[in-house]
C-alpha positions in Angstrom: 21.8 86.7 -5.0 21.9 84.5 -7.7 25.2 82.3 -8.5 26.4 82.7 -12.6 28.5 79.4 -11.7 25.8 77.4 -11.4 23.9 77.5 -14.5 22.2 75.0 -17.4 20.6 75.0 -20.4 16.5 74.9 -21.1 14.1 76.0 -24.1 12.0 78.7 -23.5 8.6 76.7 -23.6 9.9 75.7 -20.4 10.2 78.7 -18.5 8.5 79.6 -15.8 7.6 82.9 -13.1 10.7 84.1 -10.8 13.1 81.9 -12.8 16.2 83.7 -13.8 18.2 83.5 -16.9 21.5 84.9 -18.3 20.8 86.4 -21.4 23.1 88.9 -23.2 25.2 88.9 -20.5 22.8 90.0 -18.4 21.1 88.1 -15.5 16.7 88.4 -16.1 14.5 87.4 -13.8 11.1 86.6 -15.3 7.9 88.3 -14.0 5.0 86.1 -16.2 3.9 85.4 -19.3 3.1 88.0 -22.1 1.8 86.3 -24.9 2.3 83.6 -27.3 2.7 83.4 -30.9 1.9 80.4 -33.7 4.3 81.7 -36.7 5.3 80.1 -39.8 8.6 79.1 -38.2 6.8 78.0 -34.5 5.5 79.4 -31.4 7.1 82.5 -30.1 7.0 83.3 -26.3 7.2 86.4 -24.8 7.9 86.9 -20.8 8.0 90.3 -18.7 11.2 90.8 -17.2 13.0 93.2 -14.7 14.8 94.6 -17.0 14.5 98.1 -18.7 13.3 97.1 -21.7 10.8 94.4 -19.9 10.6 91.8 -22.7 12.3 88.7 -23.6 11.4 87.0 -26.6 12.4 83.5 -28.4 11.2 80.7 -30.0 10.1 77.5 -28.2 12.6 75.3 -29.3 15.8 77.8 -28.2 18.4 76.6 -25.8 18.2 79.6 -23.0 20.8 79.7 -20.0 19.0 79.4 -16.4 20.4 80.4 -13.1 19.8 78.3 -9.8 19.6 80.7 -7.1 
């Protein structure tokens, strides 16, 4: 089980396999890595999740909320 208490902050280039993250209040836990992106604005990232809608997206530089189990 994973502990909300216990949590800090990363970008999303840094994510990696079986990390979790709390992400619209929800707790993810991420499967690998979909696909990457080079946009105008930077490079998206794209990671399966075990969630029902299975994607998380954002852009390298985004602070994301991780979870130490």
């Amino acid at each position: 089980m994973f502990n909300v208490q216990q949590k800090r902050k990363t970008t999303f280039q840094r994510l990696k396999p079986g990390m979790a993250v709390f992400y619209n209040e929800k707790v993810l836990k991420i499967i690998k890595l979909r696909n990457i992106k080079l946009t105008e604005k930077g490079l998206i990232y794209q990671f399966d999740v075990d969630d029902s809608n299975g994607v998380l997206m954002g852009e390298s530089g985004t602070k994301i909320s991780i979870i130490k189990e």
